[in-house]
N, C-alpha and C positions, 0 to 999 in steps of 0.2 A: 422516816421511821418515827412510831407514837413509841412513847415510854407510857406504861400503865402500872402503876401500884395498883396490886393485888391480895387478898388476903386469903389464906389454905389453910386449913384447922387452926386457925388464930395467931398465923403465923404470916407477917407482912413482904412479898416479894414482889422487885422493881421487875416489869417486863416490856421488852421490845417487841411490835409490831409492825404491819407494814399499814402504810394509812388506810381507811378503810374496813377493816380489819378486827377493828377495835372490839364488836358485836360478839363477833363469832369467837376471841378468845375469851371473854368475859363471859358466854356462854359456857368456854372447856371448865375455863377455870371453877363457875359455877358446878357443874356439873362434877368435877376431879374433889373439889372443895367436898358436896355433899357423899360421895362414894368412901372417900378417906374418914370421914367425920364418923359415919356411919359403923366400920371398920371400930375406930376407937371406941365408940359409945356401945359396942358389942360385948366390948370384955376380953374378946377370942382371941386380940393380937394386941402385943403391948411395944412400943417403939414407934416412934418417927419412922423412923426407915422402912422397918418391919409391914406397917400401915400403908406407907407408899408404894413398896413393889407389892401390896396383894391388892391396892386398889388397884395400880398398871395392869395385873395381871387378870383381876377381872372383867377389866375393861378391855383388854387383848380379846380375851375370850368371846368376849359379849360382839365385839367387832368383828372374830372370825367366822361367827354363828349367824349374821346379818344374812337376812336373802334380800333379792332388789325384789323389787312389783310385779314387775311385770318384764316380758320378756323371752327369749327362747332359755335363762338361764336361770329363771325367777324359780325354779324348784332348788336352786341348789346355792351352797352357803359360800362365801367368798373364799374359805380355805380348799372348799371340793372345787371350783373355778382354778382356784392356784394349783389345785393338783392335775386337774386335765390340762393347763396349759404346759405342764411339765411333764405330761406323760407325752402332748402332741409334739415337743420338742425333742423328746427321746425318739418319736416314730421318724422323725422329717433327718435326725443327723443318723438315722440307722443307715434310711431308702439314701439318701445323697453321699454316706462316705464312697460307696462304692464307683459310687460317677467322677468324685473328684480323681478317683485311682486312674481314669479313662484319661486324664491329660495328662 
C-alpha cells in the first residue's frame, strides 16, 4: 500500500492506496478538490461539511447521467441500465417462483 498526502480546499489528508494507483487518485482527489473549491468560492453553501456532501452529490449526479460510447446501451444513462436490470430481475423471479412450487 502507498500513503499519499493530499490536499482538499486547503485542507492536508494522509491517504492509502494500492500501488500503482497512485495517478488515478490524485486525479479524484484533483478533480473532488476543484468541485468543492468551486462550491465555496460560490457563496451558495457555507461549511466544510455542507461543501462536501453537495460536491458528493453532484458528482453522484454527474455519474448517474454518464452514457458509455458506444454499444447496444450507449442511448441510455447508467441509472436507466440499473433500472432495466431491476425490472429484468423482477421479470426472471416472477416466471421461476412458480417452477420452484413444481419440486
Amino acid at each position: 500500500m502507498i500513503q499519499l498526502n493530499v490536499m482538499i480546499m486547503g485542507s492536508s489528508y494522509r491517504l492509502v492506496c494500492k500501488e500503482g494507483e497512485e495517478r488515478t487518485l490524485q486525479e479524484a482527489v484533483s478533480y473532488l478538490d476543484g468541485k468543492m473549491c468551486a462550491l465555496r468560492d460560490s457563496g451558495k453553501v457555507k461549511g466544510n461539511d455542507r461543501i462536501a456532501v453537495m460536491a458528493a452529490l453532484n458528482m453522484a449526479a454527474e455519474f448517474l447521467s454518464v452514457r458509455t460510447p458506444q454499444g447496444p446501451l450507449s442511448e441510455m444513462t447508467i441509472l436507466e441500465v440499473k433500472q432495466k436490470l431491476t425490472d429484468m430481475h423482477t421479470v426472471l423471479d416472477n416466471a421461476l417462483t412458480p417452477q420452484e412450487n413444481l419440486f
